[in-house]
VEXMAR-760585 format. One line per 3 residues: their letters; for each residue x, y, z of C-alpha. Coordinates in steps of 0.5 Angstrom, whole numbers, plus 2048, in hexadecimal, padded with zeros to 3 digits. Layout:
! VEXMAR-760585
a) X Y Z  ...
! end
This chain:
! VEXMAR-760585
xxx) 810 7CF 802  810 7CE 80B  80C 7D2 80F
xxx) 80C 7D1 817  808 7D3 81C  804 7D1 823
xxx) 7FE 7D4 826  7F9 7D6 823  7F3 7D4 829
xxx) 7EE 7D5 824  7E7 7D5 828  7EA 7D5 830
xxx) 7E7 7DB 833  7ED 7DB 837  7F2 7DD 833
xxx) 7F0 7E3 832  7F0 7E7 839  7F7 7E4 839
xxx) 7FA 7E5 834  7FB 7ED 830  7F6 7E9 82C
xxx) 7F2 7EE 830  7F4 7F4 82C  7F1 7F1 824
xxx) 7EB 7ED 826  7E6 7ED 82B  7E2 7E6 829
xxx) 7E4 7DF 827  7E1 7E1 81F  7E5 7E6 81E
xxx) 7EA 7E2 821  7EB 7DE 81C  7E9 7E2 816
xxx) 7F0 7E6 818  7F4 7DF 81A  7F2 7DD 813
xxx) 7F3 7E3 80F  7FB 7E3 811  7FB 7DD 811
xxx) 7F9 7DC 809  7FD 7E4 807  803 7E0 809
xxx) 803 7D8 807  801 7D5 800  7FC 7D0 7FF
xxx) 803 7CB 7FC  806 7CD 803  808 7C9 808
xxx) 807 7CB 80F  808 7C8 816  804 7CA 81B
xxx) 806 7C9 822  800 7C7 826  7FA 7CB 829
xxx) 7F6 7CB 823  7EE 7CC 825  7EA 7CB 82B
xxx) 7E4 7C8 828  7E2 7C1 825  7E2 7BE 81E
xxx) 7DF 7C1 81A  7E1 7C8 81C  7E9 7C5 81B
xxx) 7E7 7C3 814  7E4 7CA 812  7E9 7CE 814
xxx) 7EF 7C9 811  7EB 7CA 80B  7EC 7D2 80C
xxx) 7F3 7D1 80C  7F8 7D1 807  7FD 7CC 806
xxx) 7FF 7C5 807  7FE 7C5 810  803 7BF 813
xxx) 801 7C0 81B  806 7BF 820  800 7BE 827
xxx) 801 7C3 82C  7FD 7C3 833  7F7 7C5 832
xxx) 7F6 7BF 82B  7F1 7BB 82B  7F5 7B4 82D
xxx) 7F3 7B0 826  7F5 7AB 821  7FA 7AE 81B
xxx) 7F4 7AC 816  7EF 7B1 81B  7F3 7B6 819
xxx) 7F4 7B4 812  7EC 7B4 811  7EC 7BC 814
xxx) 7F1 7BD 80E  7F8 7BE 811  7FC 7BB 80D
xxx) 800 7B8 812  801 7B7 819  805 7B5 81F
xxx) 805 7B5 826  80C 7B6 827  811 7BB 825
xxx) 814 7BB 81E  81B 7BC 81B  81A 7C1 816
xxx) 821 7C1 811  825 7BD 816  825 7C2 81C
xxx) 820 7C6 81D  81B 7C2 822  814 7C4 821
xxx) 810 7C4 828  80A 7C7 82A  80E 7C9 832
xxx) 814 7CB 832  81A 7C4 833  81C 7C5 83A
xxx) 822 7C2 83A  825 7C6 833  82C 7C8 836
xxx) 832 7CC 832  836 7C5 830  831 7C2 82C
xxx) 830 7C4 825  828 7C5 824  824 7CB 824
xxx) 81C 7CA 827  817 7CE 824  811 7CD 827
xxx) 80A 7D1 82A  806 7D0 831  809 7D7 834
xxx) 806 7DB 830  809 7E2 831  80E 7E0 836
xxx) 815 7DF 833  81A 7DB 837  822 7DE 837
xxx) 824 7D8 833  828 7D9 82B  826 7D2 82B
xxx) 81E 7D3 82B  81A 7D7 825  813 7D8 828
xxx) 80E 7D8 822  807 7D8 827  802 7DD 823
xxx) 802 7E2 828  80A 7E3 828  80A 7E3 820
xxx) 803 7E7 81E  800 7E2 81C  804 7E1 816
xxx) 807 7DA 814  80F 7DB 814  813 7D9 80E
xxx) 817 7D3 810  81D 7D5 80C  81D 7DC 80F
xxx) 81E 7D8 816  824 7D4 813  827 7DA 80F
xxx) 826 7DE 818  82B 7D8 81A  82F 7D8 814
xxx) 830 7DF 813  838 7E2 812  835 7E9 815
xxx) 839 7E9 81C  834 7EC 81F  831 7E6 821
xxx) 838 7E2 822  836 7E3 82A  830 7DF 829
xxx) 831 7D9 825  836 7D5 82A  832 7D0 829
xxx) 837 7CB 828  83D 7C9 82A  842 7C4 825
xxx) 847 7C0 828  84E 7C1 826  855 7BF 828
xxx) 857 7C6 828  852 7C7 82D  84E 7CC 829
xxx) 847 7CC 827  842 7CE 823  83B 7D2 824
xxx) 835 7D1 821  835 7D4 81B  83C 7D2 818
xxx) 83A 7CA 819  834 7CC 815  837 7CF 810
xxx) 83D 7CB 80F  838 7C4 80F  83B 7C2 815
xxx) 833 7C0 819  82F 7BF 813  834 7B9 810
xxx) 836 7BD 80B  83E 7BD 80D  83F 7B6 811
x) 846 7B8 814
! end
């Protein structure tokens, strides 16, 4: 199983007061004694998470301790406040794979510690990212899986996918994500490309 999320901050002093991290813990142990409970009560030690950047303030051997602390198999997308080093850094720390750049994940779903600026509704791909915490953008395209906005719990990667292809018409007014081009001028919102395999490369008409 996939799980995904951003932000855990562990050891920044700051996180605290400006976030309602304020509201659970009062210091940097107790913060992470909650970050790793949710954390574990939710993911697997076969799992696969993806984490979105932000991990710790602190060095290498605090990286490694709380890596060890963690379940599952940890692949760290590097967000602003990540130490800038080698794949190899990471993989001694004990991630089990690193990038410094955003991922695909499953063909459209792009991976990124901040928020894509330049997603717009004619292209086919939602952006799950972190970095801004409790703040959400009014965009169907961006899921914002930072700690502070999901409770600290990692989120089921499927449980995205199945948001963005569900029949319910609840969400028809958020999902015009994309836009197919047709000769009769009509087109096709997110889900319904999802669905009949139109943006992962299922259906190549």
């Amino acid at each position: 199983m996939i799980k995904i999320i951003a932000d855990t901050h562990f050891y920044h002093k700051q996180i605290i007061p400006y976030t309602q991290r304020g509201d659970l813990v009062s210091t940097l142990e107790e913060m992470e004694e909650l970050i790793v409970e949710r954390w574990n009560s939710v993911v697997r030690p076969e799992d696969t998470v993806y984490f979105l950047g932000d991990f710790a303030f602190g060095g290498s051997k605090l990286i490694t301790r709380l890596v060890a602390r963690l379940n599952g198999k940890i692949i760290m997308v590097k967000g602003n406040h990540d130490p800038r080093k080698s794949t190899q850094w990471y993989l001694d720390k004990g991630f089990y794979g690193y990038s410094a750049t955003p991922i695909i994940l499953d063909n459209w779903f792009i991976l990124s510690h901040e928020p894509i600026g330049y997603l717009t509704d004619r292209m086919p791909y939602v952006n799950i990212h972190g970095h801004t915490h409790e703040e959400c953008f009014d965009n169907p395209q961006r899921v914002n899986v930072s700690w502070d906005n999901i409770d600290g719990y990692p989120v089921d990667f499927e449980v995205i996918k199945a948001f963005f292809a569900d029949d319910n018409k609840e969400y028809d007014n958020l999902h015009r994500a994309f836009k197919r081009s047709r000769h009769d001028g009509t087109g096709m919102i997110a889900k319904e490309a999802y669905q009949n395999g139109f943006v992962d490369g299922r259906n190549s008409k």
